[in-house]
C-alpha positions in Angstrom: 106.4 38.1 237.6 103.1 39.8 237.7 102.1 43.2 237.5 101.7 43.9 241.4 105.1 42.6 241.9 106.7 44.6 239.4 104.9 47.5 240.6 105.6 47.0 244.6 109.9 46.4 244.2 110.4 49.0 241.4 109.6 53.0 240.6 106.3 53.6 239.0 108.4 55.0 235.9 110.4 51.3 235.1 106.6 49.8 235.4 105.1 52.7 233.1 108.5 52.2 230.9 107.6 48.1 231.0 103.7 48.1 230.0 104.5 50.6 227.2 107.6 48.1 225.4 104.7 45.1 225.9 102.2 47.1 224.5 104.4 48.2 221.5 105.5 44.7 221.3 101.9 43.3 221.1 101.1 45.7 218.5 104.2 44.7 216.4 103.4 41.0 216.7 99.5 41.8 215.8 100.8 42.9 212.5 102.9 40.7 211.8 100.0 38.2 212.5 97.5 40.3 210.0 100.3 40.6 206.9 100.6 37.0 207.3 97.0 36.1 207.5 97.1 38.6 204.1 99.7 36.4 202.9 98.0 33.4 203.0 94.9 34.8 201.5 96.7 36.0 198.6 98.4 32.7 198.2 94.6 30.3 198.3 93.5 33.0 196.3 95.6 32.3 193.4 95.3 28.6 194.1 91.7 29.2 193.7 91.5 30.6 190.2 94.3 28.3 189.2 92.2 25.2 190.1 88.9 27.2 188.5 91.3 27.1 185.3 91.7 23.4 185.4 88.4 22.8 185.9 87.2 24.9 182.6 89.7 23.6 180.5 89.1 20.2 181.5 85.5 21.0 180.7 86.3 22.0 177.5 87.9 18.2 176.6 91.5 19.9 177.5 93.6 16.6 179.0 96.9 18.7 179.5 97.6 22.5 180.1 100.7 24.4 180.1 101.4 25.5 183.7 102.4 28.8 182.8 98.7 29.6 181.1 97.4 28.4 184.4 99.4 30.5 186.8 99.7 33.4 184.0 98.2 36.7 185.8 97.5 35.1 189.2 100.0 36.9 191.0 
């Protein structure tokens, strides 16, 4: 149903009332959208620096690591 229709076979208040729940709704999905996206950063963030780790200690002639030293003050 578009917005003319809505407008022409109800009261201008129910349209008013119906834009104002979508906008509130499209605002409440928007951020959701951003603390995922924040989420995710977070999480190849620490996948970052964990695969930095490897690569230094491998570097350094390490052939195993303890996972825990790699993921140790990521989160």
């Amino acid at each position: 149903m578009s917005i003319e229709e809505i407008v022409a076979h109800n009261s201008h208040e129910l349209t008013a009332h119906l834009l104002i729940t979508e906008r509130s709704e499209r605002a409440a999905e928007r951020e959701r959208h951003y603390a995922e996206q924040a989420r995710l950063r977070a999480t190849m963030e620490q996948a970052h620096i964990i695969g930095l780790r490897v690569l230094v200690m491998r570097e350094v002639g390490r052939k195993s690591a303890r996972l825990d030293a790699l993921v140790e003050g990521t989160s």
